[in-house]
Backbone bond lengths (Angstrom), bond angles and torsions (degrees), N, CA, C in turn:
res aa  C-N    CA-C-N  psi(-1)  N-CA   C-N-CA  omega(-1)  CA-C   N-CA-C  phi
1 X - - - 1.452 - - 1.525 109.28 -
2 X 1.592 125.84 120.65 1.154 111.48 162.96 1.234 134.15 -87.79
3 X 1.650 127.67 155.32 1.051 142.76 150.46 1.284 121.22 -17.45
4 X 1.904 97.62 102.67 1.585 96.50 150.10 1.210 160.69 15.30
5 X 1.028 165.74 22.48 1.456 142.49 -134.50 1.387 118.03 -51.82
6 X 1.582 135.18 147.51 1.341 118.13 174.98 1.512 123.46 -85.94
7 X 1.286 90.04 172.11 1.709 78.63 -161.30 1.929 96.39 -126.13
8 X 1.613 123.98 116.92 1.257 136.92 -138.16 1.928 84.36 -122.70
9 X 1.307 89.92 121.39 2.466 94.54 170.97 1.346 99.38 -131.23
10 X 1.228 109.91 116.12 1.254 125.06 159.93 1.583 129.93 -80.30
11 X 0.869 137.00 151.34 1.511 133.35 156.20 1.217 123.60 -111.67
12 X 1.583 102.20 116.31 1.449 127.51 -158.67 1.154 139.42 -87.34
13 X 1.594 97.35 -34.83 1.957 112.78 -178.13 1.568 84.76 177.41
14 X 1.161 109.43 179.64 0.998 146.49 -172.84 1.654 148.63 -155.06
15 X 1.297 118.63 95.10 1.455 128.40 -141.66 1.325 106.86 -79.14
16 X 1.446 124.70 -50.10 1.558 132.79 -177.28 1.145 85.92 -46.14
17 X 1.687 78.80 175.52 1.597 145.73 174.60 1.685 104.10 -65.74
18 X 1.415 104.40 -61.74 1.694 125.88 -161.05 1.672 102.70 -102.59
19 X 1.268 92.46 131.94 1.510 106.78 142.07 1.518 112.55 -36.40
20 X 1.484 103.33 140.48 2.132 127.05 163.56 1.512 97.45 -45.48
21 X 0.930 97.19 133.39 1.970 104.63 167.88 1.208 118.75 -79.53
22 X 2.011 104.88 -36.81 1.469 82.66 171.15 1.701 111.37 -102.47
23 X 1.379 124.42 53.20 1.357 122.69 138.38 2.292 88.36 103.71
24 X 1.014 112.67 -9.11 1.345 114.96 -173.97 1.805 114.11 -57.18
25 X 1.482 119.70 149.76 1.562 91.50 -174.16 1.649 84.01 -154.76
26 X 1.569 123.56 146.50 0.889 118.22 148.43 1.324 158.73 -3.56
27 X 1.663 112.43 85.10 2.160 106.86 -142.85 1.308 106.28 141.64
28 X 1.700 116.63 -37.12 1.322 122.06 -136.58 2.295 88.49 -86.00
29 X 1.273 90.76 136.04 1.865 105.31 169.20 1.019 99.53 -126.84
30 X 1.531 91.52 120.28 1.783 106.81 164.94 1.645 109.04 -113.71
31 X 1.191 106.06 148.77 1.693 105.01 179.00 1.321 106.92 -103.10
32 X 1.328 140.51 144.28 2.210 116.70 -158.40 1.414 86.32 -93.80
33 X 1.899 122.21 -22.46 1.615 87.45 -162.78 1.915 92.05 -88.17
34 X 0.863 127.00 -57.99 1.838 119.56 176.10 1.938 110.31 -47.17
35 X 0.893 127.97 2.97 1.435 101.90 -160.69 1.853 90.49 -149.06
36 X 1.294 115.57 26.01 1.527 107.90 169.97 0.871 123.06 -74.88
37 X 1.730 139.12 112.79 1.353 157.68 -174.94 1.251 113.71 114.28
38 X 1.236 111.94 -7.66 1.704 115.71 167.27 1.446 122.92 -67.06
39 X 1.343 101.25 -33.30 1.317 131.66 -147.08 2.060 101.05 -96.43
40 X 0.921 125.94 105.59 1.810 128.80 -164.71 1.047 119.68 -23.47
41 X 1.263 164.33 80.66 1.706 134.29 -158.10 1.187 122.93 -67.50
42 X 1.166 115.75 12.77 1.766 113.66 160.43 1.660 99.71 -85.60
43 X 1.427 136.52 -50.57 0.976 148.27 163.40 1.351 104.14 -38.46
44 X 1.184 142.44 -69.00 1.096 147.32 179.74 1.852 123.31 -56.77
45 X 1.129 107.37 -29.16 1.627 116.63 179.69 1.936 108.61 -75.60
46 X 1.696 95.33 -31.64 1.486 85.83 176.63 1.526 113.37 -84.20
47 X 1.818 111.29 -30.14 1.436 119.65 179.89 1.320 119.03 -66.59
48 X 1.693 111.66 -5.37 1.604 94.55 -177.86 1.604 123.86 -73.04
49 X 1.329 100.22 -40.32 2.056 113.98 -177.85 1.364 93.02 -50.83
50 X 1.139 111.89 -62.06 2.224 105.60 -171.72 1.547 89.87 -64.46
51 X 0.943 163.38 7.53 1.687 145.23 172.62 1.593 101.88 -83.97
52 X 1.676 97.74 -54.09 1.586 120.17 -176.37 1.541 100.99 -48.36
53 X 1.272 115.87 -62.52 1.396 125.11 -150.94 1.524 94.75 -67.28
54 X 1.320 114.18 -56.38 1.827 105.81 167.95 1.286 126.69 -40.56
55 X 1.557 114.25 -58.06 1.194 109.27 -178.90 1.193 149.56 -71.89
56 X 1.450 105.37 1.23 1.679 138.79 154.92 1.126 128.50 -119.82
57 X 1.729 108.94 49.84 1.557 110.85 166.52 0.878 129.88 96.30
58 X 1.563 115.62 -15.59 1.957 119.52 -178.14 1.359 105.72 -90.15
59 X 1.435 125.35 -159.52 1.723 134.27 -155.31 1.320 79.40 -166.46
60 X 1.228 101.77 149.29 1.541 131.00 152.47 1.867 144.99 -118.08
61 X 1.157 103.73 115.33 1.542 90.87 -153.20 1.875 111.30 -49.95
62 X 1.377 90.81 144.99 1.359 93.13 172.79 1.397 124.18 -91.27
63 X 1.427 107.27 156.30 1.755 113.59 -171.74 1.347 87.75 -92.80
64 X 1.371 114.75 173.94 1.473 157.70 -159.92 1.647 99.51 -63.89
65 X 0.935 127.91 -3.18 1.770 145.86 -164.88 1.815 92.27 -127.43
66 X 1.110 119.49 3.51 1.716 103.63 -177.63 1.478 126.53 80.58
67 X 1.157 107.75 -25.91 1.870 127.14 -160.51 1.387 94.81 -110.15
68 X 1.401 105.36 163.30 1.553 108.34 164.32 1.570 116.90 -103.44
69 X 0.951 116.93 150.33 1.706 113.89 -164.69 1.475 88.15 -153.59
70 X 1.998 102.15 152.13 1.570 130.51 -169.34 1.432 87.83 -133.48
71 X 1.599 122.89 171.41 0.918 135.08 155.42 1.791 97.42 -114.89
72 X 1.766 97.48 165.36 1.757 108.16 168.32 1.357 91.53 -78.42
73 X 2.020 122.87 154.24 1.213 109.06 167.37 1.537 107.32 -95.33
74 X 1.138 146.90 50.20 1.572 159.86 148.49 1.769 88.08 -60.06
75 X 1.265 109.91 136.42 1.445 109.28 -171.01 1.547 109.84 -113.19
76 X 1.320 99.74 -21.23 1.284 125.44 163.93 1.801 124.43 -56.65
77 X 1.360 85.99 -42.08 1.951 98.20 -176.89 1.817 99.67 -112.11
78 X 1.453 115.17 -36.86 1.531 90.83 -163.89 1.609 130.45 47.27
79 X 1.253 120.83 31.63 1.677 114.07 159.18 1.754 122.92 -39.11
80 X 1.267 104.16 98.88 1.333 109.98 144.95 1.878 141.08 -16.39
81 X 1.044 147.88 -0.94 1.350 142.14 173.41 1.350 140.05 -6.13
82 X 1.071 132.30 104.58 1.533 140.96 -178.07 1.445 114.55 -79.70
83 X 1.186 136.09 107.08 1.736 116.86 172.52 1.359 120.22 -118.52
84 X 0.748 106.77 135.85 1.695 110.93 -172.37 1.878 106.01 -120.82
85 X 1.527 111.60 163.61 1.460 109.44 160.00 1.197 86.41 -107.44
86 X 1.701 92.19 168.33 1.636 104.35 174.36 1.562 104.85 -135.30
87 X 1.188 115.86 106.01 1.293 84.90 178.36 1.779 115.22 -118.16
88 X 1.732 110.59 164.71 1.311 107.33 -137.67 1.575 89.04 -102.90
């Protein structure tokens, strides 16, 4: 069975009104397999399907920046997210 690819979320910009609730800010890299629960779970509930879809072979179209990017659905904050695979 091979190895994974990793799966790399950035935080990108930020659309709201409000500051992240849970304290997250523009800069922030999380890695999903080292850094699970760090990472918001509203942020995380929309990031899982694009994790899946990477990590078994699919693509995701890219936005206007080249990359693929999610927002958190907090409507209030809107965090930005970058995800990339990485593979080693």
């Amino acid at each position: 069975m091979s190895k994974r690819p990793k799966i790399k979320i950035t935080l990108v910009d930020r659309k709201g009104p409000c500051a992240c609730h849970r304290g997250h800010r523009i800069g922030d890299v999380f890695d999903y397999d080292e850094d699970r629960g760090k990472l918001c779970p509203m942020a995380m509930h929309v990031a899982f399907p694009y994790i899946d879809i990477l990590r078994y072979g699919g693509t995701l179209p890219p936005c206007k920046e080249g990359d693929f990017r999610f927002c958190c659905s907090d409507v209030d904050v809107i965090n930005v997210f970058r995800i990339e695979k990485i593979d080693d």
